[in-house]
KOLMIVO-925257 format. One record per atom (N, C-alpha, C): x, y, z. Coordinates in steps of 0.001 Angstrom, whole numbers, plus 500000, padded with zeros to 6 digits. Example, Ala and Ser with C-alpha at 12.3 -4.5 7.8 and 13.67 -1.06 7.14 Angstrom:
<lumses>
513190494310507800
512300495500507800
513200496700507800
512850497750507080
513670498940507140
512900500030507870
</lumses>
This chain:
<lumses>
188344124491691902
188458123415692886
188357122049692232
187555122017691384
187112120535690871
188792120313689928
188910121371689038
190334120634688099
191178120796689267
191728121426690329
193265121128691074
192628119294691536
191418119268692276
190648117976692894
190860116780691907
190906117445690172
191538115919689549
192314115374689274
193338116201689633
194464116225689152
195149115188690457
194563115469691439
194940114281692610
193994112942692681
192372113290691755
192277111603692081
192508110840691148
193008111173689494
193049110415688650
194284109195689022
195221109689689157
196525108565689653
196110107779690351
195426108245692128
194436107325692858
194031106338692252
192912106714691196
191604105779691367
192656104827690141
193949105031689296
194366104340687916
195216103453688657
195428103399689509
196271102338690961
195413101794692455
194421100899692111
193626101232693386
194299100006693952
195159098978693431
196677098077694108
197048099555695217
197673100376695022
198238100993696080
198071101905696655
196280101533697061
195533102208698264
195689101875699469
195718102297700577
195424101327702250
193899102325702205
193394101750703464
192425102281704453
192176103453703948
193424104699705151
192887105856704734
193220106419703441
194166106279702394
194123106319701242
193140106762700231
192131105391700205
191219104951699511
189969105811700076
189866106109701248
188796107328701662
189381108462700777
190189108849701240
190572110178701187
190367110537699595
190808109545698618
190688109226697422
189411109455696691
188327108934697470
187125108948697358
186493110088697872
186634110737698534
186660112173699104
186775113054697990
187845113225697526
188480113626696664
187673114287695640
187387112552694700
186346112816693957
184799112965694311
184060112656695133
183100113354695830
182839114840695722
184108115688696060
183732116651696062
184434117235694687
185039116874694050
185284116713692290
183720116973691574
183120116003691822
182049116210691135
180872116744691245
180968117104692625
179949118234692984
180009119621692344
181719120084692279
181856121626692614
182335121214690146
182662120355689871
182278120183688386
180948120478688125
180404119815688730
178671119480687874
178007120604688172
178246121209690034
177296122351690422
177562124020689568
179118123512689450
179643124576688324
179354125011687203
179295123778686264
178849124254684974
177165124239684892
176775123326686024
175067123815686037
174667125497686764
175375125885687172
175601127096687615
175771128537685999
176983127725685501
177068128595684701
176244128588683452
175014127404683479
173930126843682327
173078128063682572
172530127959684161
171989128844684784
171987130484684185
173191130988684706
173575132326684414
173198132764683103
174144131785682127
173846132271680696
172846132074680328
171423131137680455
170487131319679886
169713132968680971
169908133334682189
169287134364682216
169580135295681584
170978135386681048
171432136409680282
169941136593678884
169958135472678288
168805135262677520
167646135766677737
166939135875679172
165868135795679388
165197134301680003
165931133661679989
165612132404680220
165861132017681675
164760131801682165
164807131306683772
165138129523683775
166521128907684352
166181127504684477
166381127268685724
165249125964686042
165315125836687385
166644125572687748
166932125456689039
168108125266690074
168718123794690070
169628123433689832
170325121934689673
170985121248690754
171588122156691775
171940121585693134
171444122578694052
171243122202695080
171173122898696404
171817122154697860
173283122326697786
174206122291698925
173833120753699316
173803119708698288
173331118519698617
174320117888699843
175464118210700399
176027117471700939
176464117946702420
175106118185702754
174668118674704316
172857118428704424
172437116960703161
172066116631703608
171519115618705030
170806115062705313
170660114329706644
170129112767706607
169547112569704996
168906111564704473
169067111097703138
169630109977702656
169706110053701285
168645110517700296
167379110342700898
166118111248700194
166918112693700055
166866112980700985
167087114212701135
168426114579700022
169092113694700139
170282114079699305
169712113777697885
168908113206697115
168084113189695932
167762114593695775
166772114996696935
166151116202696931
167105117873696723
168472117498696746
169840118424696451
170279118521695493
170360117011695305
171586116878693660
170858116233692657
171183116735691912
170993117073690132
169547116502690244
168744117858690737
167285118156690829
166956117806689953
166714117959688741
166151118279687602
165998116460687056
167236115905687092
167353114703687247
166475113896688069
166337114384689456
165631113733690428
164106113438690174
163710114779689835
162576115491689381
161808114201687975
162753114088686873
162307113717686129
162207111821686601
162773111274687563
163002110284687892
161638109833688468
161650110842689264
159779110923690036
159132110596689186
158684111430688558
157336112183687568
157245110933686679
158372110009685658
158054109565684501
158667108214684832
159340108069686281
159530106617686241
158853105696687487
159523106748688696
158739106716690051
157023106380690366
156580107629689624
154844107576690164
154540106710688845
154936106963687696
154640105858686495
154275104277687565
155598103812688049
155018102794688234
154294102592689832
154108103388689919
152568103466691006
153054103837691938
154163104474692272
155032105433693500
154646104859694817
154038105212695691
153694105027697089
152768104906697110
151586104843696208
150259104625696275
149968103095695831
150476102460696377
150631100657696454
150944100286697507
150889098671697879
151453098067698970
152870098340699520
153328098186700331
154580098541700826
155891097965699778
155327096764699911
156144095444698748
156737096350697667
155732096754697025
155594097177695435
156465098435695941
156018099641696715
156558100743696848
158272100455696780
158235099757697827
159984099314697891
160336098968696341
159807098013695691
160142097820694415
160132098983693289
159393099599693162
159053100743692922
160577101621692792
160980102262694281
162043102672694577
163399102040693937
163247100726694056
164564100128693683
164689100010692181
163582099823691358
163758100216690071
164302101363689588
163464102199690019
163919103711689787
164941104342689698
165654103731690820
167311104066690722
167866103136690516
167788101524689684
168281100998688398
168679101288687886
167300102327687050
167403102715685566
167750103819685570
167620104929686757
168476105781687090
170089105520686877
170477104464687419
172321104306687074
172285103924685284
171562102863685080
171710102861683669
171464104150682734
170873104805683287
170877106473682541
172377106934682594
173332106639683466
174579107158683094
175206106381682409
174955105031682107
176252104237681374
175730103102681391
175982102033680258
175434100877680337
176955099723680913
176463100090682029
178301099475682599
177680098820684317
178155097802684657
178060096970685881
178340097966687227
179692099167686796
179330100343687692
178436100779687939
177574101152686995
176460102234687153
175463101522687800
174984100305687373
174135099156688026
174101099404689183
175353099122689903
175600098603691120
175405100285691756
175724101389691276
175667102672692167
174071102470692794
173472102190691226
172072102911691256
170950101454692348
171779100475692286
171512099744693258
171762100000694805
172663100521695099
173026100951696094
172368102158696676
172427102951695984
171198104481696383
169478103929696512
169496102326695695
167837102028695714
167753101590697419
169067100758697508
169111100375699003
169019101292699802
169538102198699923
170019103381700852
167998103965701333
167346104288699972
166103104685700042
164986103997700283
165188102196700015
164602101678700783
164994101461702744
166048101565702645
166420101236704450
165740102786704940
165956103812704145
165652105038705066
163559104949705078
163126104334704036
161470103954704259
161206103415705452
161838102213705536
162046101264706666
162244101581707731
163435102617707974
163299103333709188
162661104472709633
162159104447708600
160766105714709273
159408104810709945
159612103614709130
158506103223709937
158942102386711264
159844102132711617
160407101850713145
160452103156713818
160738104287713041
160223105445714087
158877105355714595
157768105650713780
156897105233713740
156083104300715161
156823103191714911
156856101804715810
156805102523717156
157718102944717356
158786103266718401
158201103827719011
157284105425718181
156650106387718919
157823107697718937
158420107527717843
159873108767718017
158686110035717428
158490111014717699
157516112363717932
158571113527716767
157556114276715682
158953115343715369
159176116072716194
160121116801716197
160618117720717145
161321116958718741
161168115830719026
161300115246720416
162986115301720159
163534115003721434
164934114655721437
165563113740721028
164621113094720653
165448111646719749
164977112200718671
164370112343717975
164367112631716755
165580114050716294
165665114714716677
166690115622716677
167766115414717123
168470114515717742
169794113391718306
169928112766716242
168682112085715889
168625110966715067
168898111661713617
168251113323713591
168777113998712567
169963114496712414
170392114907713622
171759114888713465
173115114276713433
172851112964713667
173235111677713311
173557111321711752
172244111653710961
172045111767709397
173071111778709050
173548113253709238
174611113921708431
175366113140707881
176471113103709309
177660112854709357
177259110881708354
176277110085708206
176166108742707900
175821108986706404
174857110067706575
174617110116704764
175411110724703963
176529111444704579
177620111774703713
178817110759703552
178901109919704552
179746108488704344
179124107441703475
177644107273703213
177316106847702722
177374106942700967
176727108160700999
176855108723699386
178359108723698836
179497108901699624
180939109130699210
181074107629699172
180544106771699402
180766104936699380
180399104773697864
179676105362697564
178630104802695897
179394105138695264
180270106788695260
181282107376694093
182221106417693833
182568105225694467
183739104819693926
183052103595692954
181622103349692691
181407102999692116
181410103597690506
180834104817690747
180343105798689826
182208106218689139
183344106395689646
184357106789689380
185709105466688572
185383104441689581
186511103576689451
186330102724687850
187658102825687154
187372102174685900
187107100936685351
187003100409686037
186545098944685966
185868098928687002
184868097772687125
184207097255688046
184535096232689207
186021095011688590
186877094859689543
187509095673690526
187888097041689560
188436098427690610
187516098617691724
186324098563691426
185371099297692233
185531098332693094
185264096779692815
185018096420694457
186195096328694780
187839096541694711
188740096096694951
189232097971696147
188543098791695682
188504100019696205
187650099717697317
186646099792697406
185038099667698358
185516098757699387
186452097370699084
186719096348699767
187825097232700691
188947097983699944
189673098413701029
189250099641702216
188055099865701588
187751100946702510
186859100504703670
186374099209703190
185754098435704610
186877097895705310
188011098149704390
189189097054705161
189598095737705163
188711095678704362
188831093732703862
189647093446703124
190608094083702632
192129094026701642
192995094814701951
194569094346701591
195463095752701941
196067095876700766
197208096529700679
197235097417699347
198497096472699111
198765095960697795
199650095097696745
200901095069696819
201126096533696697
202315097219696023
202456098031697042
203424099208696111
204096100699696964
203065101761697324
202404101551698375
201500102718699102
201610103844698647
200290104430697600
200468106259697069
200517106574698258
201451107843698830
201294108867699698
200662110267699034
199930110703699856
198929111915699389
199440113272700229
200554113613699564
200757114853700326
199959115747701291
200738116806702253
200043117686702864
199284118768702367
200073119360701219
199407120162700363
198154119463699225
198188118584699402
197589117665698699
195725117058699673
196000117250701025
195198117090701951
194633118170702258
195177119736702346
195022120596702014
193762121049701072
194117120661700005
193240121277698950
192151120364699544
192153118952699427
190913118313700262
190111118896700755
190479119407702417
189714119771703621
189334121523703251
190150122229701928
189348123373701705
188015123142701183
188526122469700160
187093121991699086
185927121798699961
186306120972701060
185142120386702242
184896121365702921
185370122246703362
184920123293704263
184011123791703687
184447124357702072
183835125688701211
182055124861700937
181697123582700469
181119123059700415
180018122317701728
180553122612702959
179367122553704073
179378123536704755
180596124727704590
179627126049705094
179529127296704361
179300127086703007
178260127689702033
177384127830702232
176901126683702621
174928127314702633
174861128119704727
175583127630705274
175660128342706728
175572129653706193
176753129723705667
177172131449705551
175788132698704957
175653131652703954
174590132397703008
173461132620703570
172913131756704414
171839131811705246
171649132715706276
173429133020706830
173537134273707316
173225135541706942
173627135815706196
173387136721705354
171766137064704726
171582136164704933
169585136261704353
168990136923705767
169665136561706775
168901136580708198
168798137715708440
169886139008707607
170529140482708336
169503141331707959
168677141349706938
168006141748706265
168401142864705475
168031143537704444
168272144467703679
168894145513703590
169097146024705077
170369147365705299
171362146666706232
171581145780706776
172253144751707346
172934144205706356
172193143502704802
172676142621704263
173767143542703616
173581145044703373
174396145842702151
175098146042703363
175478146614704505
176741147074704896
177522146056705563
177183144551705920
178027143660706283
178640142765704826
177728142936703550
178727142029702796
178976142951701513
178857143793702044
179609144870700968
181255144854700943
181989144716701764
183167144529702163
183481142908702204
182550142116702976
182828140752702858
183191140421701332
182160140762700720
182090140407699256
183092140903698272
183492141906698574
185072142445697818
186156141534698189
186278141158699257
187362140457699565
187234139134699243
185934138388699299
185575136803698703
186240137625697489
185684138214696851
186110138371695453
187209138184694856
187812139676696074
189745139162695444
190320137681695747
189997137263697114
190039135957696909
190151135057696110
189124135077695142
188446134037694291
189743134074692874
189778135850692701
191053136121691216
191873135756691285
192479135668692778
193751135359693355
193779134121693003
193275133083693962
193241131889693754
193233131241692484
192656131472691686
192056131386689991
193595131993689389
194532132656689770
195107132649689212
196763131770689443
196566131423691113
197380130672690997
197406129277691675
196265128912691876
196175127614692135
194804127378691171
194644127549689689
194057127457688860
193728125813687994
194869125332688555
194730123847687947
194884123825687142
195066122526685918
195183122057684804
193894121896684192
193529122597683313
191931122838682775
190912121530682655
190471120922682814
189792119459682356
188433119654682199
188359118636681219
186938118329680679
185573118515681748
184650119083681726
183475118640683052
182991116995682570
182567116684683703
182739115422684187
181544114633683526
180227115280683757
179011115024682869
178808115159681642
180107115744680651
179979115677679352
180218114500678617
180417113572679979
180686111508679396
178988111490679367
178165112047679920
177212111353680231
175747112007679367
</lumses>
């Protein structure tokens, strides 16, 4: 999924003159889920082969993009990352156990030097600025819950989580075009058209149907993965062997099939820049 997925955003993002509106989403989409099903992939297959070893490593994603909160979406993607962000930069400089002031500051450092961990580039700045924002506004609005008197479990609070979703996945797919676009003019000249504040230069890329296609699979396979699987946990143990005993042969052939002919053009993983 990730190499057919680059093969459609590289042209995108090397012309962001002849993006419109939906374009420049879709574009960004694109790579969004490019670098999930890259990164979750080969951290997947880090995984495997060291158990082959004997070697247990912890888990690197968990279905980050059905989170509900950009915390929450920290708490998904590239754990290990997250993890070490906490522990040696986060609580280092006095985490939440300070004034509110500081905490916020705190946060916004963190994912600074978090973006400067990928690249010493005005992109990365600005991502890791943007995710500091994202985690300070979601502090902020916990404590207007708070204010408010919003209760867990009440109907607004469960209206307000499910709200999340659909905002923190528009949100996080806003930062990639920071994290992606090759220049930093690109980036805001992308970001700008997707608020709509520019129109496109030149000759409008059109993004085929088959091309939209591969899109909305990638997106499906990626928010109801963890549904499915969860299903399957629920059946329990003589449930779980005679309903995906058959399911699972057929994902399977599936998977050869596909792999063999919508296999893509092989490409580099994406984190080996980084």
């Amino acid at each position: 999924m990730a190499d057919n997925l680059a093969g459609l955003v590289e042209p995108l993002y090397a012309h962001p003159e002849q993006l419109n509106f939906f374009t420049s989403w879709l574009a960004t989409l694109a790579f969004a889920l490019q670098i999930y099903f890259d990164f979750s992939g080969y951290s997947e297959m880090a995984v495997g082969l060291a158990r082959m070893f004997g070697v247990t490593l912890p888990r690197n994603f968990l279905y980050p993009y059905i989170s509900r909160s950009v915390k929450e979406f920290w708490q998904r993607w590239h754990i290990t990352l997250s993890r070490w962000l906490r522990d040696y930069l986060y609580i280092s400089l006095g985490g939440s156990h300070c004034s509110f002031p500081r905490n916020m500051g705190n946060l916004m450092i963190t994912m600074l030097l978090g973006g400067l961990w990928h690249g010493a580039g005005w992109n990365f700045v600005f991502w890791g600025f943007l995710h500091g924002s994202y985690l300070v506004g979601h502090r902020l609005l916990l404590h207007v819950y708070t204010w408010a008197g919003v209760t867990a479990g009440s109907v607004t609070d469960r209206t307000l989580s499910w709200l999340g979703w659909p905002l923190t996945f528009i949100l996080v797919c806003f930062t990639w075009v920071f994290f992606r676009a090759n220049t930093f003019p690109d980036a805001w000249h992308i970001s700008a058209t997707m608020l709509g504040l520019t129109q496109p230069s030149g000759t409008i890329h059109v993004i085929r149907l088959s091309e939209q296609m591969i899109i909305a699979a990638a997106l499906l396979v990626a928010l109801l993965e963890p549904h499915i699987v969860a299903w399957f946990q629920r059946q329990g143990p003589l449930n779980w062997w005679r309903v995906a005993s058959p399911v699972r042969g057929f994902a399977y052939a599936a998977l050869v099939l596909a792999l063999v002919v919508f296999g893509g053009d092989t490409q580099k993983f994406i984190y080996f820049d980084f």
